[in-house]
C-alpha positions in Angstrom: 0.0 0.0 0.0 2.7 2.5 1.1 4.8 1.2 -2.2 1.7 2.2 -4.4 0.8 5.6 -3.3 4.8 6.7 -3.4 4.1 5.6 -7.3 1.2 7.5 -7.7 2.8 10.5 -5.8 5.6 10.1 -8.4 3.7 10.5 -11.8 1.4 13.2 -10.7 5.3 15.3 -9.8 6.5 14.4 -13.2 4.0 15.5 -14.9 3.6 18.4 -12.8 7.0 19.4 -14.1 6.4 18.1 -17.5 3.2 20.3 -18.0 5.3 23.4 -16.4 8.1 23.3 -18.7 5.6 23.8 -21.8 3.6 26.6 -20.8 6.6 28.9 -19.3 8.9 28.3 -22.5 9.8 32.6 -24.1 9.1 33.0 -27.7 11.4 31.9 -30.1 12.7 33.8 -33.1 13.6 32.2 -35.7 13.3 34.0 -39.2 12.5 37.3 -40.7 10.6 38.1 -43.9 13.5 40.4 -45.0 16.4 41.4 -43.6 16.3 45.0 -44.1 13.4 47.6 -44.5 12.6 51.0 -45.1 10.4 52.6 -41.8 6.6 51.7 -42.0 6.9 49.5 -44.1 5.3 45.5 -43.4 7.1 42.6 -42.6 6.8 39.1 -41.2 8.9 37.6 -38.2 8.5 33.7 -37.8 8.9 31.5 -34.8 7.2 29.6 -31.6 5.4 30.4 -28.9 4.1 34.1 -29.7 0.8 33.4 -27.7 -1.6 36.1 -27.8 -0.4 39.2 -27.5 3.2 39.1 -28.3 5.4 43.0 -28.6 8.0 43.4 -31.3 10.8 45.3 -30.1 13.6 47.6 -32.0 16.8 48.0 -30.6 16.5 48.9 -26.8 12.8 49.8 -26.4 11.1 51.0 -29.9 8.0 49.3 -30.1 6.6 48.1 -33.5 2.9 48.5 -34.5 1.4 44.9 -35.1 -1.1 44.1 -38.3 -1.9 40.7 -36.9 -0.7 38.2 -35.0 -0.6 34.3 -34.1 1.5 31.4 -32.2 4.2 31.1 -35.2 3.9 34.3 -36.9 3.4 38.4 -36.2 3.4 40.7 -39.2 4.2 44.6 -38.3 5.2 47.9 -39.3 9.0 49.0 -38.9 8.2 51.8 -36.1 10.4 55.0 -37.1 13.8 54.4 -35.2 17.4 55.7 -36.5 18.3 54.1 -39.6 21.2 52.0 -39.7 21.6 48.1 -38.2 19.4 46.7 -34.7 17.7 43.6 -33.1 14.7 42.7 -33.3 13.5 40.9 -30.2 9.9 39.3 -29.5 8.7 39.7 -26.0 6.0 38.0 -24.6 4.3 37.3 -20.5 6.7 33.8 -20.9 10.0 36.2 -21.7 11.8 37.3 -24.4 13.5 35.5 -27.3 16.9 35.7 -28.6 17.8 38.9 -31.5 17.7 38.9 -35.2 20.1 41.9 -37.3 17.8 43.8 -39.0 19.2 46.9 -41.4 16.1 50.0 -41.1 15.9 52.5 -44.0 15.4 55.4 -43.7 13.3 56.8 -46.8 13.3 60.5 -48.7 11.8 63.3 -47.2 8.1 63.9 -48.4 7.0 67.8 -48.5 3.2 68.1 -48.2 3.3 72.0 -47.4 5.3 75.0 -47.1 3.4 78.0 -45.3 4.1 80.6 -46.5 6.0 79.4 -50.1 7.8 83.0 -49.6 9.1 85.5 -47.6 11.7 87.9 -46.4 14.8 87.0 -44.6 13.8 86.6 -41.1 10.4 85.5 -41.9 9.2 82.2 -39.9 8.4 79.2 -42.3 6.9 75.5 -41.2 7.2 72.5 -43.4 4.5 69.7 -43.3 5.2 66.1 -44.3 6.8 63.4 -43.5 10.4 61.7 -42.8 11.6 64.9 -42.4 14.0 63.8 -39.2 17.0 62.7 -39.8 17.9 66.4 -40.9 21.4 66.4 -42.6 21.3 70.0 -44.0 18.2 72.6 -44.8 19.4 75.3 -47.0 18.0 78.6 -49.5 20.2 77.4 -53.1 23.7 77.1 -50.8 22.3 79.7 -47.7 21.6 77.6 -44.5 18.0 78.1 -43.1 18.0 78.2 -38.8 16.1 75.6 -37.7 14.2 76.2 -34.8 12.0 72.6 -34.4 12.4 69.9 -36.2 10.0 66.5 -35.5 9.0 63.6 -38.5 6.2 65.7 -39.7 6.9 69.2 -39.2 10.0 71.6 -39.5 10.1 74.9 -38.5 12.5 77.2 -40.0 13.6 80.9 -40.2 14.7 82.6 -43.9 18.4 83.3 -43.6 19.1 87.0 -43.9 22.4 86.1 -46.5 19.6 84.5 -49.2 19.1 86.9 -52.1 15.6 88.4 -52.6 13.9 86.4 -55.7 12.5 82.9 -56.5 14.7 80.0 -54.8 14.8 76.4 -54.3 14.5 75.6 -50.3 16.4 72.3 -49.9 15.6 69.6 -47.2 18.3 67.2 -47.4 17.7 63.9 -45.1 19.3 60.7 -44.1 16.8 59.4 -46.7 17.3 61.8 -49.5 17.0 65.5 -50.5 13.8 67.0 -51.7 13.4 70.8 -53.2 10.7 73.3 -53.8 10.1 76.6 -54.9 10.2 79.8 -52.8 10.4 82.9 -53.2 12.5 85.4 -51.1 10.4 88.5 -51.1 6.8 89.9 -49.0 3.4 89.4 -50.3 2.4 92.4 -51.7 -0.3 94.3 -50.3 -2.6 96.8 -52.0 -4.2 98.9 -49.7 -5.6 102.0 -51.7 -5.6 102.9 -54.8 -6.3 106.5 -55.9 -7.8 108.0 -57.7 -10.4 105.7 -58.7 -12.2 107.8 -61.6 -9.2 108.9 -64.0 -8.2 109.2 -67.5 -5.6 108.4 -69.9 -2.1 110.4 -68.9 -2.7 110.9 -65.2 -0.7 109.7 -62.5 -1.9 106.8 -60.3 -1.0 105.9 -56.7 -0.8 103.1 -55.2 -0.6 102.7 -51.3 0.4 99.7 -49.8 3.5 97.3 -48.5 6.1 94.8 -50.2 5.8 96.4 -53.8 9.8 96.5 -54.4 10.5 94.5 -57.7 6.8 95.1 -58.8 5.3 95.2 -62.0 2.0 97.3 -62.4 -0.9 96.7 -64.7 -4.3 98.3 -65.5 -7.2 95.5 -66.4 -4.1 93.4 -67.9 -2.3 96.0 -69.4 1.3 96.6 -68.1 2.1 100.2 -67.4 5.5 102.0 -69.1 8.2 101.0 -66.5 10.3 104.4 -67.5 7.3 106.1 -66.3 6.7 104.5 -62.9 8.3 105.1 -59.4 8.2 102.0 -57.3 9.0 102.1 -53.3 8.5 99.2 -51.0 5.0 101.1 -49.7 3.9 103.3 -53.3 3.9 103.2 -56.3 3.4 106.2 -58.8 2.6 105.2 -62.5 1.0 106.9 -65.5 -2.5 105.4 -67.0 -1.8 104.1 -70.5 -3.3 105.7 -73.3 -4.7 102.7 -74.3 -6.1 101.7 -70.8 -9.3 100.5 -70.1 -11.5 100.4 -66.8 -10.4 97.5 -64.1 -8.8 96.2 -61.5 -5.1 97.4 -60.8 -2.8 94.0 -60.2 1.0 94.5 -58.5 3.0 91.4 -59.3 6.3 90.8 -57.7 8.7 88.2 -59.1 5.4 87.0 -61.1 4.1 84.3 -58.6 3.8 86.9 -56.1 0.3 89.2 -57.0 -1.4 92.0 -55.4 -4.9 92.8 -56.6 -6.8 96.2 -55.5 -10.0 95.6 -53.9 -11.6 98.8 -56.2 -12.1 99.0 -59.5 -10.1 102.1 -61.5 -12.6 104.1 -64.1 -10.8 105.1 -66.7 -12.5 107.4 -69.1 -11.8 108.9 -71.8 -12.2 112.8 -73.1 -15.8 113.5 -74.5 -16.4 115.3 -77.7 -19.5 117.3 -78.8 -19.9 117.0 -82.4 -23.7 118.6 -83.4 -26.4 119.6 -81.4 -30.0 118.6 -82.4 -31.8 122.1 -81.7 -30.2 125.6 -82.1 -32.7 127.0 -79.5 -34.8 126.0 -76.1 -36.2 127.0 -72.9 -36.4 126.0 -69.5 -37.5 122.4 -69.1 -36.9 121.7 -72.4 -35.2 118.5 -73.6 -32.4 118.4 -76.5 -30.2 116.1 -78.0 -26.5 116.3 -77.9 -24.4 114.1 -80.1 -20.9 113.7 -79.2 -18.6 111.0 -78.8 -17.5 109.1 -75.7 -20.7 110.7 -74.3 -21.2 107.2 -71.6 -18.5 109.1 -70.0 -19.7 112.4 -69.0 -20.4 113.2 -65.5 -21.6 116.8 -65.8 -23.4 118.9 -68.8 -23.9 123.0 -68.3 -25.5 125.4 -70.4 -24.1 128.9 -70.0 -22.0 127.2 -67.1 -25.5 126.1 -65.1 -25.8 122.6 -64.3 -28.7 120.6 -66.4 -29.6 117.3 -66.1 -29.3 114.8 -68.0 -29.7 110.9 -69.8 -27.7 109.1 -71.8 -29.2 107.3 -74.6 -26.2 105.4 -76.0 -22.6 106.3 -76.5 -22.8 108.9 -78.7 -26.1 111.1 -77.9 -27.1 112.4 -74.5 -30.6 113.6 -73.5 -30.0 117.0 -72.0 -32.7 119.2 -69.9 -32.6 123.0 -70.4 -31.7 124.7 -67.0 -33.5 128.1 -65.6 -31.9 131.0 -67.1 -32.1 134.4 -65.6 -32.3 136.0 -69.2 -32.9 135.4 -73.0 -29.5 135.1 -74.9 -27.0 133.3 -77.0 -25.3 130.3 -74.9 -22.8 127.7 -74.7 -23.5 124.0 -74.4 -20.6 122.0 -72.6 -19.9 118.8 -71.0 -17.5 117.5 -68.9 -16.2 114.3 -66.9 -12.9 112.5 -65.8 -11.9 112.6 -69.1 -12.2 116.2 -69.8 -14.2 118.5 -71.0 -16.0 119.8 -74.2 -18.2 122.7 -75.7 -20.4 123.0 -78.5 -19.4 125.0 -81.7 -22.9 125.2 -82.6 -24.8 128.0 -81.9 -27.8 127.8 -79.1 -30.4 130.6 -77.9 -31.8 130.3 -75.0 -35.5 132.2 -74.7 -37.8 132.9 -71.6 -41.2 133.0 -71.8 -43.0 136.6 -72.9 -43.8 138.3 -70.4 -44.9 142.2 -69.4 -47.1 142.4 -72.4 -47.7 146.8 -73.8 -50.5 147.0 -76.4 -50.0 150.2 -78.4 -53.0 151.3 -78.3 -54.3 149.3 -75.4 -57.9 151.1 -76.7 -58.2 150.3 -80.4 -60.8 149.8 -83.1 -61.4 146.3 -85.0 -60.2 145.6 -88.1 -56.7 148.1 -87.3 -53.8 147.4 -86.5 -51.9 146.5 -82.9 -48.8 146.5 -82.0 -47.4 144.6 -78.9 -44.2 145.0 -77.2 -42.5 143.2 -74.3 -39.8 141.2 -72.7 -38.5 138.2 -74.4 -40.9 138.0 -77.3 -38.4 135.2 -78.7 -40.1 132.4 -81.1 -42.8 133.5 -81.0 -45.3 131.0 -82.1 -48.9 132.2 -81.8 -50.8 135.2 -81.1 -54.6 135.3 -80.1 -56.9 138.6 -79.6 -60.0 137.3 -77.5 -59.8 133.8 -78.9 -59.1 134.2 -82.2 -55.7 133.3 -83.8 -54.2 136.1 -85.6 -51.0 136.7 -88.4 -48.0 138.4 -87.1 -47.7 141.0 -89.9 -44.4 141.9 -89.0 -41.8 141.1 -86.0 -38.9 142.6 -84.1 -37.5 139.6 -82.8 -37.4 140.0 -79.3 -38.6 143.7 -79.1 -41.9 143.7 -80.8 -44.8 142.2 -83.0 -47.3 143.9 -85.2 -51.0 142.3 -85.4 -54.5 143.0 -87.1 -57.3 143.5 -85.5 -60.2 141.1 -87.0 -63.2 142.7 -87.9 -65.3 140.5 -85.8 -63.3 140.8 -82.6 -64.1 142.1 -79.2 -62.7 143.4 -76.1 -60.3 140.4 -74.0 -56.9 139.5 -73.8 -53.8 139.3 -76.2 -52.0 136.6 -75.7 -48.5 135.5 -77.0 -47.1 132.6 -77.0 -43.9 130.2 -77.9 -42.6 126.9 -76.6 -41.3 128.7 -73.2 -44.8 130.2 -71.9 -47.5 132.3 -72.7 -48.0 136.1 -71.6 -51.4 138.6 -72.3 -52.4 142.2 -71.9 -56.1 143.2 -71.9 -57.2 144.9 -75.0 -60.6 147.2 -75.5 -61.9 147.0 -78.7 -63.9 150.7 -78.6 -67.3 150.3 -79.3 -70.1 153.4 -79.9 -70.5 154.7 -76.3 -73.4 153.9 -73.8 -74.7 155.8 -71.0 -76.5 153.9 -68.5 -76.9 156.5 -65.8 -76.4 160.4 -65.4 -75.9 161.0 -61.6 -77.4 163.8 -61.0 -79.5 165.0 -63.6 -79.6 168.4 -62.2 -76.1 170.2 -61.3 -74.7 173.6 -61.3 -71.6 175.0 -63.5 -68.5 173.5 -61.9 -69.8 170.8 -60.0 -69.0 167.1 -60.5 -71.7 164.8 -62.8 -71.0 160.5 -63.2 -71.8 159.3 -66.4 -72.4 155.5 -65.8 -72.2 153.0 -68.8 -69.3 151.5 -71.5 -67.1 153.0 -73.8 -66.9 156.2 -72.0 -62.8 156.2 -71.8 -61.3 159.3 -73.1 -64.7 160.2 -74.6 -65.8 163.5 -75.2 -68.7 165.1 -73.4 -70.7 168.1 -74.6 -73.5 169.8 -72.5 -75.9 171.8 -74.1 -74.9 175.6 -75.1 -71.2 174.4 -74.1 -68.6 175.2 -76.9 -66.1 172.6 -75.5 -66.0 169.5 -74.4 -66.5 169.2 -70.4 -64.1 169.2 -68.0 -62.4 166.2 -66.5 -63.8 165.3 -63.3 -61.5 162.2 -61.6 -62.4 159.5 -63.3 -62.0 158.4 -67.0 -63.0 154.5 -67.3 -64.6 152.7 -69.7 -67.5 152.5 -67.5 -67.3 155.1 -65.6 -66.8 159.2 -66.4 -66.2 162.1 -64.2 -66.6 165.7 -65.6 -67.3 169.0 -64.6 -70.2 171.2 -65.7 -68.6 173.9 -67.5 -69.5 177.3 -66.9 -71.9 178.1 -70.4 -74.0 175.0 -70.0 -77.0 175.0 -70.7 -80.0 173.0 -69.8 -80.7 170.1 -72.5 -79.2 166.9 -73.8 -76.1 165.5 -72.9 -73.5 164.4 -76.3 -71.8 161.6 -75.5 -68.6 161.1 -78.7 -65.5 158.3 -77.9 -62.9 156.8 -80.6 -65.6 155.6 -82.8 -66.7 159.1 -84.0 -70.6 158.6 -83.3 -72.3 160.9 -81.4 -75.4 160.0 -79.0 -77.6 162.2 -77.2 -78.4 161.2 -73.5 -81.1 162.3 -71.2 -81.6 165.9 -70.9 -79.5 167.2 -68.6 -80.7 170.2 -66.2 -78.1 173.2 -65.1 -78.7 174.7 -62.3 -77.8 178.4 -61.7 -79.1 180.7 -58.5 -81.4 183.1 -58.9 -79.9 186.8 -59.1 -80.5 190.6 -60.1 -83.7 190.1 -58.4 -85.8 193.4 -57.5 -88.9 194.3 -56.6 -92.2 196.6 -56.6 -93.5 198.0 -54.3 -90.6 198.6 -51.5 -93.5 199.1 -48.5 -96.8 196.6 -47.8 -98.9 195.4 -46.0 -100.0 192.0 -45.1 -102.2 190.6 -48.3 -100.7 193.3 -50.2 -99.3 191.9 -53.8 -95.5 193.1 -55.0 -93.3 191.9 -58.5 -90.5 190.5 -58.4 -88.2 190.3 -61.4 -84.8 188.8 -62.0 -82.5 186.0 -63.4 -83.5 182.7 -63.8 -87.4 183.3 -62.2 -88.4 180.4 -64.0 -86.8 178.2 -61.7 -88.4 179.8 -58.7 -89.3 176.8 -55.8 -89.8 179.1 -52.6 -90.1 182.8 -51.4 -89.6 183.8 -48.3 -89.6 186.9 -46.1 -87.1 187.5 -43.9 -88.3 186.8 -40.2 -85.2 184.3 -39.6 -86.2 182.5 -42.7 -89.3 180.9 -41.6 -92.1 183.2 -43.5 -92.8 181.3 -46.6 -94.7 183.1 -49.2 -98.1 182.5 -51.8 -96.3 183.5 -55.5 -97.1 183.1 -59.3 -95.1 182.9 -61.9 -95.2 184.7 -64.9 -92.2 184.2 -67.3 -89.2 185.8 -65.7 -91.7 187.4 -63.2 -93.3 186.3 -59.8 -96.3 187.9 -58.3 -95.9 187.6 -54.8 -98.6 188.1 -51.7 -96.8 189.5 -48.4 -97.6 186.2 -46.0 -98.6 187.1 -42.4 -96.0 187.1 -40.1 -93.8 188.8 -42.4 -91.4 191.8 -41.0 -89.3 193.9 -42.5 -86.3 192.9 -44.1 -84.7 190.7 -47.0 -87.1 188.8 -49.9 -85.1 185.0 -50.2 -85.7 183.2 -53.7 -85.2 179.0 -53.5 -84.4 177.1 -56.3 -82.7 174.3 -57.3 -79.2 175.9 -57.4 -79.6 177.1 -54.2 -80.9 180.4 -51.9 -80.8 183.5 -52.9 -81.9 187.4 -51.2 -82.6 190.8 -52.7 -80.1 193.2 -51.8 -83.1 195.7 -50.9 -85.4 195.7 -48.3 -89.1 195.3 -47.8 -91.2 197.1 -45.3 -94.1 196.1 -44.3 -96.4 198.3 -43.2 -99.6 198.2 -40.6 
């Protein structure tokens, strides 16, 4: 029993340490796919006992990235150590196994960017890619850049201040190889204003702005005379091309390097009248101008007044007449950026008639009128109370000389031409008419109205007067003052105006006082009967004795004689005679007697 259990005891330990020596046993390398590669590029190590997550390591401690992996084989990625000759080593939980020599490449620098791809000496550049460690030399043609960080994917250098200004190579010269690109030692150029923006052909240009030594101007693609243009590092002062045409303004600096202005330069070119389509106007009124480069004007005057303007195509121009202050001959001119340019053609410019004079403002139809005023220029039409009219004759801008028709009556002239109309009332003198004499009854030297039409200027006649009456304040058509004159008698009124026919109003009474009056007997008595006699008796209304006035008298009369009856009440003293013209008292006196 004891001999059997020290068997069993016996196999389970020896297989105890037979099952142990398995499981702990390192990896074993034993073959690579190639013995020398360049970095990230595959290969394939061989062996036993990789389990499951074996590491691949280069030289001392540079791990390698592993595609995949299983017991007898790992492929990987050389991991980006020195170039040159090291081991390769697998390492797993159990240990590590014994090295292969393995030769690592280093391969050619790649260049995916270079920011900026120019600038001055001094000027920080980085470079983007890949292998770029391993730096042997970095260099501008055979001047050494300064390095300032260097890693696999990204250098960062500074422009030596020995390279020349002007396009370059910039070397990058690994362990791997050398790889060059362009550059260009020189600052972006800058355009920061260009003035001024609305020009023409032969003026200067400036441009404001930075890095612009070695530039090259041009205008919308055309390259301005280098003899003729100033460059500094900040300006640059060039002459426009005759040739040049409206666009943007480019600075180019070694050629790659380009500076384009924000604005667009105008350039326009000097205008030209050639005909214009009217040789007169007025205020408001439109006329063509033909011309050429007229899409370039900015600005049209006539007699140095703005007027607007509208441009129909390139070579005519819509112009309105301006306000004037008087009627004359003028200049048409135009201007713009390009220059400017006058008419040779003549132009008058006309205002509208105005301030009308009808000589005679009183006429007859059928004669003849003549009409003066301001500005009667062009002078299309003239009307005399409707009715269109020939101008006989005219003094252009003085006078015009009409007929009268026949049929006419009293209205307005009127005159017109394209710039307005002006008018003047004209009487056409018709045979006079007396409405009203106010009063019918006045004495020598005092004021009568004669009320109806016509009655301007017209002569008035009283009865028994040898000359025409007086005038009295007013002389309208409707309306005539005059003054009784001093030999009128009583009777008709004639009434004679420009028409030379007479008429006969109402009869007209003048009144003249009573005077030379006497009387018979000088003494009475109450109911007693005396004669009076005198000048003007006729017109005898009242007799009075005197007894402050009040003693009105009983008369007849008798041709240029009154028989009077002495009223009671009546005292000695004056006889008083009323008529129209007035009071009148003897110079003797009456007594009357008990």
């Amino acid at each position: 029993m004891k001999s059997t259990f020290l068997l069993f005891f016996l196999c389970i330990l020896s297989f105890s340490i037979s099952s142990c020596r398995v499981q702990h046993s390192p990896p074993e390398l034993v073959k690579l796919s190639i013995n020398q590669a360049y970095v990230d590029q595959a290969i394939t190590v061989t062996g036993y006992q990789f389990g499951s997550s074996p590491s691949v390591i280069f030289g001392a401690a540079t791990v390698a990235p592993i595609v995949s992996n299983d017991e007898t084989t790992i492929r990987l990625t050389v991991p980006r150590v020195a170039p040159g000759k090291t081991q390769i080593r697998v390492q797993t939980e159990e240990g590590t196994s014994d090295p292969l020599l393995f030769t690592v490449l280093q391969p050619g620098p790649i260049v995916n960017s270079i920011q900026p791809t120019n600038g001055l000496p001094g000027t920080e550049i980085i470079i983007t890619g890949d292998y770029l460690n391993q730096i042997k030399r970095i260099r501008f043609n055979d001047s050494d850049a300064v390095i300032k960080d260097s890693t696999a994917q990204k250098l960062t250098i500074v422009v030596p201040v020995t390279v020349p200004r002007g396009p370059t190579f910039l070397y990058i010269e690994t362990v791997g190889g050398e790889v060059g690109n362009r550059f260009t030692v020189a600052g972006t150029p800058q355009i920061i204003s260009v003035s001024p923006l609305n020009t023409k052909p032969g003026a200067e240009l400036v441009i404001l702005g930075k890095n612009f030594t070695d530039g090259i101007v041009s205008i919308n693609g055309l390259t301005t005379d280098k003899a003729l243009t100033t460059i500094k590092d900040t300006e640059i002062r060039t002459i426009i091309p005759a040739t040049a045409t409206s666009g943007k303004v480019v600075v180019r600096v070694f050629e790659t390097l380009v500076a384009t202005s924000t604005d667009t330069v105008k350039i326009f070119q000097p205008p030209f009248i050639t005909h214009l389509l009217a040789s007169d106007g007025y205020a408001g009124e439109k006329i063509i101008v033909e011309g050429n480069n007229m899409s370039e004007v900015s600005t049209f005057a006539i007699d140095n007044v703005p007027a607007s303007f509208r441009l129909l195509n390139s070579r005519q121009v819509e112009v309105t007449v301006p306000a004037l202050p008087a009627s004359k001959q003028v200049s048409v001119s135009a201007s713009g950026v390009g220059g400017n340019t006058s008419a040779t053609d003549p132009f008058f410019y006309y205002l509208a008639p105005s301030a009308l004079v009808l000589n005679p403002a009183r006429q007859l139809p059928g004669k003849n009128l003549t009409i003066s005023g301001k500005d009667l220029y062009r002078i299309t039409s003239v009307t005399i109370s409707g009715i269109t009219v020939p101008i006989t004759s005219r003094n252009e801008g003085i006078d015009l000389l009409v007929g009268i028709p026949p049929t006419a009556v009293s209205g307005p002239v009127t005159v017109t031409s394209k710039a307005g109309t002006a008018s003047a009332p004209l009487t056409l003198v018709q045979q006079a008419v007396v409405t009203d004499i106010i009063p019918l009854k006045a004495r020598p030297g005092e004021r009568v109205v004669l009320r109806g039409n016509f009655l301007m200027n017209a002569q008035i006649l009283f009865t028994g007067s040898a000359t025409a009456a007086a005038d009295g304040g007013k002389n309208e058509e409707t309306e005539r003052w005059v003054t009784v004159p001093a030999d009128a008698q009583t009777g008709p009124l004639k009434v004679t105006n420009l028409t030379n026919t007479t008429i006969t109003t109402t009869p007209f009474t003048v009144l003249r006082l009573i005077s030379a009056v006497d009387f018979t007997l000088k003494t009475g008595k109450v109911g007693d009967e005396i004669i009076l006699t005198g000048q003007n008796m006729a017109t005898v209304q009242e007799i009075r004795f005197s007894n402050g006035g009040s003693v009105a008298a009983k008369f007849v009369l008798e041709g240029t004689t009154a028989r009077v009856t002495v009223p009671t009440g009546a005292v000695t003293g004056q006889i008083c005679l009323t008529n129209g013209a007035g009071t009148s008292c003897t110079s003797a006196i009456f007594t009357v007697t008990k």
